[in-house]
MARLUMMAR-733705 format. One line per field, with one value per residue: chain; residue in one letter; residue number from 1; x, y, z of N, C-alpha, C in turn. Coordinates in steps of 0.1 Angstrom, whole numbers, plus 5000, padded with zeros to 4 digits. Last residue first. Layout:
! MARLUMMAR-733705
mol <- [A,...]
type <- [a,...]
seq <- [NUM,...]
n_c1 <- [X,...]
n_c2 <- [Y,...]
n_c3 <- [Z,...]
ca_c1 <- [X,...]
ca_c2 <- [Y,...]
ca_c3 <- [Z,...]
c_c1 <- [X,...]
c_c2 <- [Y,...]
c_c3 <- [Z,...]
//
This chain:
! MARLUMMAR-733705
mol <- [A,A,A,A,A,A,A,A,A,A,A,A,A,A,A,A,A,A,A,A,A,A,A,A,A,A,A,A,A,A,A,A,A,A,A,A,A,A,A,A,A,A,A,A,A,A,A,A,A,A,A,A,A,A,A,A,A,A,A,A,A,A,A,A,A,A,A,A,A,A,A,A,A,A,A,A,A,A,A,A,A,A,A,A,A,A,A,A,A,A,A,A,A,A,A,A,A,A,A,A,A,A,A,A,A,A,A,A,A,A,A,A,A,A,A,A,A,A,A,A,A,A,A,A,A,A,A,A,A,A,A,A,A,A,A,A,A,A,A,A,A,A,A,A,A,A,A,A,A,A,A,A,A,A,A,A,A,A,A,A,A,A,A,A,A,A,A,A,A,A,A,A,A,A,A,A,A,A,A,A,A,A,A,A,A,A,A,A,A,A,A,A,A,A,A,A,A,A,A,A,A,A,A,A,A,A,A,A,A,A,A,A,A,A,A,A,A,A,A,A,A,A,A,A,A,A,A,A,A,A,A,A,A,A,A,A,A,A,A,A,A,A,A,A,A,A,A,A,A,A,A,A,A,A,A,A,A,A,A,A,A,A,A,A,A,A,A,A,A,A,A,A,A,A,A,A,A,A,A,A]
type <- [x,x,x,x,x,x,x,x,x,x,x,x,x,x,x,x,x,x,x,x,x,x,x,x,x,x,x,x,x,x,x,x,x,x,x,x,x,x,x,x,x,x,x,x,x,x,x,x,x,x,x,x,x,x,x,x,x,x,x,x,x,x,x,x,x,x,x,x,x,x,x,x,x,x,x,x,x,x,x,x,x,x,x,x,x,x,x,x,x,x,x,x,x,x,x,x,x,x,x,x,x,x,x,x,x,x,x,x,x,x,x,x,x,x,x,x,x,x,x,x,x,x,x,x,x,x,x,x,x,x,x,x,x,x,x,x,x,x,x,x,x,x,x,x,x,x,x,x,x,x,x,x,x,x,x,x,x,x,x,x,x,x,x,x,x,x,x,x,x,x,x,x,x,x,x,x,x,x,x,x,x,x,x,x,x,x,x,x,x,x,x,x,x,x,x,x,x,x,x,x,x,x,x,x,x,x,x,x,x,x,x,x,x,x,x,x,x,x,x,x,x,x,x,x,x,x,x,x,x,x,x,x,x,x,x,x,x,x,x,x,x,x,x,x,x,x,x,x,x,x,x,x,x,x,x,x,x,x,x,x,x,x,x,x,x,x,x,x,x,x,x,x,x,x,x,x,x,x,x,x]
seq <- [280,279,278,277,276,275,274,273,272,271,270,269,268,267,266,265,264,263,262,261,260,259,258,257,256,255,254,253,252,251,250,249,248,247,246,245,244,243,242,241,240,239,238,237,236,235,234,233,232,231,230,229,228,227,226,225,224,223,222,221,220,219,218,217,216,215,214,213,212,211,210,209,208,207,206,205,204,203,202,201,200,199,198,197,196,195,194,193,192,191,190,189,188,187,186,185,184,183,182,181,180,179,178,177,176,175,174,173,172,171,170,169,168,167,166,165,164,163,162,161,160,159,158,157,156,155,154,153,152,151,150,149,148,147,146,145,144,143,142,141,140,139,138,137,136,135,134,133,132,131,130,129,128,127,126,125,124,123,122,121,120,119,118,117,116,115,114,113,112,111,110,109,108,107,106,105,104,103,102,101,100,99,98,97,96,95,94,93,92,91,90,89,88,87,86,85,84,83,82,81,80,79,78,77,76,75,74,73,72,71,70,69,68,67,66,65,64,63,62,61,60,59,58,57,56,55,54,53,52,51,50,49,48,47,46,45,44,43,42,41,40,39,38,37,36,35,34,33,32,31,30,29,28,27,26,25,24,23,22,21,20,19,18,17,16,15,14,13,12,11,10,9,8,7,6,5,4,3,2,1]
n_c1 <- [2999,3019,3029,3024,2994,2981,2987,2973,2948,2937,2935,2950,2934,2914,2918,2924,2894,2881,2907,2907,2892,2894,2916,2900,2880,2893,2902,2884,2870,2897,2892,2866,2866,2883,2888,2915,2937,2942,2940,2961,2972,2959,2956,2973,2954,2966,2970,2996,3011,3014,2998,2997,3020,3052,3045,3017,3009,3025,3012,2988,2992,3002,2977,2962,2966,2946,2919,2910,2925,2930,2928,2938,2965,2976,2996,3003,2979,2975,2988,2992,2991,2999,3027,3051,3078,3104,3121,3124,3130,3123,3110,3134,3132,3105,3117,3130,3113,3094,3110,3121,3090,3069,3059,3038,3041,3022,3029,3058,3054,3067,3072,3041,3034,3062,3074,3092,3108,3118,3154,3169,3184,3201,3206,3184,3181,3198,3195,3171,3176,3191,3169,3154,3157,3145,3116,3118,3105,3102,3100,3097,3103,3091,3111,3124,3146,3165,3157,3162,3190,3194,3190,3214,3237,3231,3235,3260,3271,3247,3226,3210,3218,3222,3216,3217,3195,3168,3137,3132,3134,3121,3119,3102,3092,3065,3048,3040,3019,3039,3036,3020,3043,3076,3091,3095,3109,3133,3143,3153,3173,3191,3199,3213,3229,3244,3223,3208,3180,3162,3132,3094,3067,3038,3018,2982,2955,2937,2906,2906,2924,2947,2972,2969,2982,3009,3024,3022,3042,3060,3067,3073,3095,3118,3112,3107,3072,3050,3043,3013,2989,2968,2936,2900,2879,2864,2843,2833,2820,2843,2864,2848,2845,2877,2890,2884,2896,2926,2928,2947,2947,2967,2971,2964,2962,2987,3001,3003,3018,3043,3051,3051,3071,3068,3040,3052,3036,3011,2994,2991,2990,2981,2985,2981,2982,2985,2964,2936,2921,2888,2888,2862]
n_c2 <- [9656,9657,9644,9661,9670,9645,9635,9655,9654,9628,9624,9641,9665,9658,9659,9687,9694,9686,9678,9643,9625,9605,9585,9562,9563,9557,9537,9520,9524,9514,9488,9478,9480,9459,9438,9422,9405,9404,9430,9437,9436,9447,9480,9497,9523,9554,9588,9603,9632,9658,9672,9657,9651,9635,9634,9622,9606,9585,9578,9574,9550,9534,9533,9521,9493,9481,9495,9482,9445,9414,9386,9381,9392,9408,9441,9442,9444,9467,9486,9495,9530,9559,9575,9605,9623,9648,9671,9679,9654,9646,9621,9604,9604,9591,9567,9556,9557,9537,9515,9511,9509,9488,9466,9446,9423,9437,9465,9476,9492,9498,9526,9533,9523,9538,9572,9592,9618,9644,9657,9680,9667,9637,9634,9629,9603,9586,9586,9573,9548,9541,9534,9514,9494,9478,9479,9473,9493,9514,9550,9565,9599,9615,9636,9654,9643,9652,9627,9603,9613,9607,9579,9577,9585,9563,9537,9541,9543,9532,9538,9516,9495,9488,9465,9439,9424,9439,9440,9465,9476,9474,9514,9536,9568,9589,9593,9591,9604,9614,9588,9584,9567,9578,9597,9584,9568,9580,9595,9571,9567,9584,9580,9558,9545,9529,9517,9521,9518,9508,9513,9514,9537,9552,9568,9584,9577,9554,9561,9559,9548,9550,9558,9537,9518,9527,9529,9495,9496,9506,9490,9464,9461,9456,9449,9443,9446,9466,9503,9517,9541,9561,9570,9586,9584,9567,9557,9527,9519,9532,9510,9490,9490,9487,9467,9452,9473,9466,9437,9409,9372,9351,9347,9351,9333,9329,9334,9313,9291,9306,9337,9361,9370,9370,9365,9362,9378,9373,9359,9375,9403,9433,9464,9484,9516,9545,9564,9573,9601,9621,9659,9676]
n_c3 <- [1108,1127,1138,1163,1155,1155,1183,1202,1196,1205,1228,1238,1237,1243,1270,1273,1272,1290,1318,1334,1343,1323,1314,1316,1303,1274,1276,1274,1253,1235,1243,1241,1209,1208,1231,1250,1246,1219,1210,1204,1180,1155,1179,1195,1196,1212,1222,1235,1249,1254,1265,1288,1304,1315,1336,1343,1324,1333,1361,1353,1338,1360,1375,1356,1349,1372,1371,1348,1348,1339,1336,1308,1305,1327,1304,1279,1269,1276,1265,1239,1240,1250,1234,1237,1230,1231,1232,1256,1281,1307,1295,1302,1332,1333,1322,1345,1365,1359,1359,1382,1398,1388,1391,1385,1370,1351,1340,1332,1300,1271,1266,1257,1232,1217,1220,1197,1191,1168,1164,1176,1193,1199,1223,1237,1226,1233,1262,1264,1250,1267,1290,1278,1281,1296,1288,1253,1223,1199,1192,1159,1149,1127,1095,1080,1070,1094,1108,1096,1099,1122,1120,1110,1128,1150,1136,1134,1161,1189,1206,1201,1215,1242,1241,1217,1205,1193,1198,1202,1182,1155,1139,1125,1112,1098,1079,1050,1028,1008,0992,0973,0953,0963,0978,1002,0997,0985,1011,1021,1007,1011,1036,1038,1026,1048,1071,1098,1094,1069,1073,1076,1090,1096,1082,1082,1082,1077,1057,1034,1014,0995,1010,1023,1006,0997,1023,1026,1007,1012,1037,1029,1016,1038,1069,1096,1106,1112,1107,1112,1107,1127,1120,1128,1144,1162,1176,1179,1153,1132,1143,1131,1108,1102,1106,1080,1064,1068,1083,1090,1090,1118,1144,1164,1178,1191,1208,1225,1214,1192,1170,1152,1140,1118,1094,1060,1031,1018,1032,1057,1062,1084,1102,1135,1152,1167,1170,1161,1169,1169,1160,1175]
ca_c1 <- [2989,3015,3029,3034,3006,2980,2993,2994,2959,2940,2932,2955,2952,2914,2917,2930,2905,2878,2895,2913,2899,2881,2917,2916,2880,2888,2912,2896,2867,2887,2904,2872,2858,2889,2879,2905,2933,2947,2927,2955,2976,2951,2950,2978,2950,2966,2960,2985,3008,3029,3003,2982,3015,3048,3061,3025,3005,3029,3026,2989,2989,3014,2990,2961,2967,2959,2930,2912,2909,2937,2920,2925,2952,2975,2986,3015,2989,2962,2993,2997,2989,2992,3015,3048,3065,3101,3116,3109,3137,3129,3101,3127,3140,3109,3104,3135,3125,3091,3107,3129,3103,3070,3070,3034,3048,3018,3019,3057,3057,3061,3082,3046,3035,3056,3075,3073,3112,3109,3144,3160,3170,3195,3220,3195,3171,3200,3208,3175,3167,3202,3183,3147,3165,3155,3123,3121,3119,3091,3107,3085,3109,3093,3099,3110,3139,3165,3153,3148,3182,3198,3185,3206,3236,3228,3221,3255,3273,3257,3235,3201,3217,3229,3209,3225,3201,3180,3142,3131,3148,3121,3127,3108,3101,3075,3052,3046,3014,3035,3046,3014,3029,3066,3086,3087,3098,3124,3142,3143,3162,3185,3189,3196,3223,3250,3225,3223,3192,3175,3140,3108,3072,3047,3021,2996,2962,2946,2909,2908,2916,2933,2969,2969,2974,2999,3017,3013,3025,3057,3063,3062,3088,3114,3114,3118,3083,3050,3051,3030,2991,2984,2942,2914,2881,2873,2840,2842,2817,2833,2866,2851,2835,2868,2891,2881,2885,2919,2929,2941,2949,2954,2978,2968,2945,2978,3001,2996,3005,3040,3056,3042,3073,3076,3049,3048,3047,3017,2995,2997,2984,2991,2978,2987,2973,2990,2980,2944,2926,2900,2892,2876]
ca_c2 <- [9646,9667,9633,9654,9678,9654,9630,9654,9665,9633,9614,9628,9668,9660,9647,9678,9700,9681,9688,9654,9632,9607,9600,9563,9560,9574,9548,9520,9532,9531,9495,9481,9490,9473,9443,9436,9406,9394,9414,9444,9433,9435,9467,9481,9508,9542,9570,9600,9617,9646,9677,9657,9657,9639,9636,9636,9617,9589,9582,9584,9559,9538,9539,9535,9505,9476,9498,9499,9461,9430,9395,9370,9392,9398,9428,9442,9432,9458,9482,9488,9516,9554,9566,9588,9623,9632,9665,9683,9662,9657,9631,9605,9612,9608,9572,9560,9568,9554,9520,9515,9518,9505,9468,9458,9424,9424,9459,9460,9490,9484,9516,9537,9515,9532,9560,9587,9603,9639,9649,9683,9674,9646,9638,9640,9613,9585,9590,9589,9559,9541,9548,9531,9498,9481,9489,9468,9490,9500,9539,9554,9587,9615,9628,9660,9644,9655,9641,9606,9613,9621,9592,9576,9585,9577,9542,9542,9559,9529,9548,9528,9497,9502,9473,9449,9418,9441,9422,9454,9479,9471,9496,9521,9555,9585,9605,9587,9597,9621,9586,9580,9568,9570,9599,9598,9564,9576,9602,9577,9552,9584,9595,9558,9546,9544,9517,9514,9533,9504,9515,9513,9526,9547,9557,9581,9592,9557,9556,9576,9544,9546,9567,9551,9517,9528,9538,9509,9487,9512,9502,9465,9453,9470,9445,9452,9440,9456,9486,9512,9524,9557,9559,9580,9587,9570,9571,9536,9522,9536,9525,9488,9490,9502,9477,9449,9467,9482,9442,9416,9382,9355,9344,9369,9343,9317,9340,9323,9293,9302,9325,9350,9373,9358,9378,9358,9376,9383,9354,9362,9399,9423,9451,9477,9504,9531,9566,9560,9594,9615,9644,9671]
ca_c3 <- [1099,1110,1129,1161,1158,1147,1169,1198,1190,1189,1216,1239,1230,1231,1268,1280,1262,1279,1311,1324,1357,1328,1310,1322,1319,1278,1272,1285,1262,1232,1245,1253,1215,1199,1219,1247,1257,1229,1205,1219,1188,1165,1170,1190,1202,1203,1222,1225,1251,1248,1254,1278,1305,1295,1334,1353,1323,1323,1360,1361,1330,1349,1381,1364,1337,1370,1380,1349,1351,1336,1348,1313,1292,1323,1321,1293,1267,1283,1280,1243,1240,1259,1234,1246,1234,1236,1220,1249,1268,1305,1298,1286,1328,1338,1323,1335,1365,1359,1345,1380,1402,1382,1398,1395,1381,1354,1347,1337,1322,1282,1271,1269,1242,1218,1229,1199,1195,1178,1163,1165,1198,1186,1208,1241,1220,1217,1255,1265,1244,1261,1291,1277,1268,1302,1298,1264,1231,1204,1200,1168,1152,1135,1100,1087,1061,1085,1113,1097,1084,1120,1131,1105,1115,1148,1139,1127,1152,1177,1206,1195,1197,1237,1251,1225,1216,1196,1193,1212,1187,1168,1135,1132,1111,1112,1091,1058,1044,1016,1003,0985,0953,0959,0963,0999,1000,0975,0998,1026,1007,0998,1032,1044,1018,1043,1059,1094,1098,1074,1068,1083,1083,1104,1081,1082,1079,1072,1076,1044,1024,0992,0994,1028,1012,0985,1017,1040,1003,1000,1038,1038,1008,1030,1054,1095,1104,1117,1105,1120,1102,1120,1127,1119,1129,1163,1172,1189,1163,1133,1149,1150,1114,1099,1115,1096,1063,1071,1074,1097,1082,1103,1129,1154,1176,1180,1199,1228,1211,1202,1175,1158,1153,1121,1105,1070,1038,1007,1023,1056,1052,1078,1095,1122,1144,1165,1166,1171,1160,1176,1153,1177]
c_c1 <- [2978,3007,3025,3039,3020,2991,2990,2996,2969,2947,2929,2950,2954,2926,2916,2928,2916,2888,2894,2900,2899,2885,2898,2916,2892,2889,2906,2901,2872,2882,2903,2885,2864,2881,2889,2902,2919,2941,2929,2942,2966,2959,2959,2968,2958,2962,2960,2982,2998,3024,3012,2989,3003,3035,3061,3040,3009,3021,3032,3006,2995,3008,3001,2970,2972,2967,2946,2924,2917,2920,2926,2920,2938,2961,2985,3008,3000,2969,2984,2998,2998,2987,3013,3030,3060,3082,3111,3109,3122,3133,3106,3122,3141,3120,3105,3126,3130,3100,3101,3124,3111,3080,3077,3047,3044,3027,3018,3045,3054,3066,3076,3061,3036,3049,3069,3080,3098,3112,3127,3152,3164,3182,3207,3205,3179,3190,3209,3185,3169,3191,3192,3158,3159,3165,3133,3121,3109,3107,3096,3100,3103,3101,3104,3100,3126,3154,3152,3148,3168,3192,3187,3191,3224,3228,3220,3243,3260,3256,3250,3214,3215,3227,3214,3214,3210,3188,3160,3139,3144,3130,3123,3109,3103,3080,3058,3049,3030,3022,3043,3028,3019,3053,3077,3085,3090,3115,3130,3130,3148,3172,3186,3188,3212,3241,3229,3231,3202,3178,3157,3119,3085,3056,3036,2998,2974,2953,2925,2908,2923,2925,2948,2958,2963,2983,3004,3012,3015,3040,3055,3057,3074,3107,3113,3126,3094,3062,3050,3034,3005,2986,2956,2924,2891,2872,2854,2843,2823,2823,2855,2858,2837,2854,2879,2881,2878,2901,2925,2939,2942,2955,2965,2973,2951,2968,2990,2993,2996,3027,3043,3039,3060,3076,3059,3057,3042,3034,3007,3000,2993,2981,2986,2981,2983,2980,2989,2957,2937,2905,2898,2878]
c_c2 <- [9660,9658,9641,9647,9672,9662,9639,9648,9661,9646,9619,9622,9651,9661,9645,9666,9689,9682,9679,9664,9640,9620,9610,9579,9562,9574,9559,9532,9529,9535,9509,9489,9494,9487,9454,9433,9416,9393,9403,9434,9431,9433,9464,9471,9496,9528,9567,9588,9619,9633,9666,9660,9655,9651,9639,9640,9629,9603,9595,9595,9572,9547,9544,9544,9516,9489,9494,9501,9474,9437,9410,9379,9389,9398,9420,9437,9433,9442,9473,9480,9505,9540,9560,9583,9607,9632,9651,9676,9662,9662,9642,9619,9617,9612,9593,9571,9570,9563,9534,9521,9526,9510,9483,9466,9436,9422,9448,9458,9479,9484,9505,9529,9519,9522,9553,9576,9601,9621,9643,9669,9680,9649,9643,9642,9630,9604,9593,9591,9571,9552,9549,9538,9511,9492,9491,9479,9479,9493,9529,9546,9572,9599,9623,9649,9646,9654,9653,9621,9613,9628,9605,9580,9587,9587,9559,9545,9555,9538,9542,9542,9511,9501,9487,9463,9432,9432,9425,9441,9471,9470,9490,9521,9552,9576,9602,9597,9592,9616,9604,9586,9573,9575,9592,9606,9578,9571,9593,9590,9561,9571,9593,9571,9556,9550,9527,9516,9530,9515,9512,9513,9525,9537,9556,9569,9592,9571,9556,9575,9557,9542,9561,9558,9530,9527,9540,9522,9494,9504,9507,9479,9465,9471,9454,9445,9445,9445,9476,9499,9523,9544,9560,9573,9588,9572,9573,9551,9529,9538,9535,9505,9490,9503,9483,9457,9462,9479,9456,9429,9394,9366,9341,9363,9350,9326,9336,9330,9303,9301,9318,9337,9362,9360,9375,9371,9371,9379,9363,9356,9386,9411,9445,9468,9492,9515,9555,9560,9586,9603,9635,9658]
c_c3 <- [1091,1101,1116,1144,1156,1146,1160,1187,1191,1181,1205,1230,1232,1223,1252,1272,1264,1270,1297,1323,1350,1335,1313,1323,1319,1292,1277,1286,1274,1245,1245,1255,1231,1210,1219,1232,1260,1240,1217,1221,1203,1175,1158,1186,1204,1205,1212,1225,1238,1250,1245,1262,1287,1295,1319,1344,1333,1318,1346,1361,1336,1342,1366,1366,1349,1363,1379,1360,1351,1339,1348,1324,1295,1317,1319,1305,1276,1278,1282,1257,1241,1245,1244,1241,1237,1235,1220,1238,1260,1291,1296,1291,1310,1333,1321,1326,1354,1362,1347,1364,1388,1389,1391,1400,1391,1365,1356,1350,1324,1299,1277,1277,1258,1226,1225,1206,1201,1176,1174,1160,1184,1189,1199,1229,1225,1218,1243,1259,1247,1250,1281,1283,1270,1290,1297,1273,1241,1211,1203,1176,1162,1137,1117,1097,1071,1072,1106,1097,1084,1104,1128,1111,1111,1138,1141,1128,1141,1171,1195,1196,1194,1225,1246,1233,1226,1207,1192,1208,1198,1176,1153,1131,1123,1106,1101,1066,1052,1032,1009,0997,0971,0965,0957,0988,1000,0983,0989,1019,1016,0997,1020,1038,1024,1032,1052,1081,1097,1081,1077,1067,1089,1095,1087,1085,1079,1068,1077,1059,1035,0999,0993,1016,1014,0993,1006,1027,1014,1000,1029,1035,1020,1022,1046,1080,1097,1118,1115,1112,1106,1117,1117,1124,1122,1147,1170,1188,1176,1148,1146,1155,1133,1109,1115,1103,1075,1074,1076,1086,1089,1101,1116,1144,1163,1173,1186,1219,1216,1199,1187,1160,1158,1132,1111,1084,1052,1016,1014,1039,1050,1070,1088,1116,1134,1165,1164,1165,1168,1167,1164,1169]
//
């Protein structure tokens, strides 16, 4: 079985700044993170490939993930971005898929977290353009807020010929313990088949310093009753995940979490649904 980390990213301070890395918590990730670095940490983990995700909402970024790709076999896809807003979008989508490499692209962001409006994702235009991902075969990465996960149903119910990838698992709110109102929403995503959900991101949603197995559990538990093996997939958010976890901890977080699973079970999480999803 290929297992493969569905959500990775890198960046390169000197080429553009990340801007989101504000504050001094953030301090550790302001440096350069590269395919290179990764490699010897998914080596050790047994992990054999990995989706590269945008990182920021420039169009400079993607075409450089692909040429990437194109040259490093750790890199099976590429998560990029593109204006949805932009009456231009089917044709800006069209040429990332003509450039060098652009057969790795297998999905589109944008952070619809840094959205001030709660409803972005049900604006015409966005849908518009949503309808262009879907249109040109690719999938769609939600990186939201909880509270932005009903306007997600709403957007993903209009358009069932699109798949919509959770990122993160909608950041449950580990660290309050207060899983009500994010696993209803949660469940109701679930109800639409064209919905699937990543298991990372969550050891940054704990607290970075005393986060254990058991904290994760519950929301995993959750997220594997209402998506099920077939609709979930492991990703690390390296570097993000640095914050609080090695690369390796997060891999074999991942597995203890998914211990209870058949083997088969645990194969479709760490690495069939992306395969399947992302047609890698």
């Amino acid at each position: 079985m290929t297992v493969i980390d569905a959500h990775q990213h890198v960046w390169d301070l000197s080429v553009r700044d990340q801007d989101w890395l504000n504050g001094p918590a953030l301090e550790p990730l302001r440096r350069d993170f590269t395919l290179d670095d990764l490699r010897p940490q998914t080596a050790a983990a047994g992990v054999d490939a990995t989706v590269l995700v945008q990182t920021i909402c420039v169009p400079e970024e993607t075409p450089e993930f692909l040429a990437l790709a194109t040259g490093d076999p750790l890199a099976a896809g590429v998560v990029g971005w593109t204006d949805l807003t932009s009456p231009a979008v089917t044709d800006a989508l069209a040429e990332l898929r003509a450039l060098p490499g652009g057969d790795y692209l297998v999905g589109i962001r944008h952070q619809v977290q840094g959205e001030a409006d709660p409803d972005w994702l049900l604006r015409p235009e966005v849908d518009r353009g949503l309808a262009a991902v879907a249109s040109a075969g690719l999938a769609y990465d939600l990186v939201l807020r909880p509270e932005q996960l009903p306007a997600a149903v709403e957007a993903a119910r209009a358009r069932p010929e699109l798949t919509f990838v959770l990122d993160h698992l909608g950041k449950p709110p580990v660290r309050p313990r207060r899983p009500d109102t994010w696993a209803n929403d949660l469940r109701a995503l679930a109800r639409l088949p064209n919905t699937v959900a990543k298991l990372s991101g969550l050891v940054t949603e704990a607290n970075w310093d005393t986060w254990s197995i058991a904290d994760l559990q519950p929301f995993v538990a959750v997220a594997l009753e209402v998506f099920g093996p077939r609709r979930l997939m492991f990703g690390s958010d390296w570097p993000v995940c640095t914050l609080a976890a090695d690369y390796g901890q997060v891999v074999a977080t991942t597995r203890e979490l998914l211990e209870e699973l058949s083997a088969h079970e645990r194969d479709e999480v760490l690495g069939g649904t992306a395969a399947r999803v992302y047609r890698l």
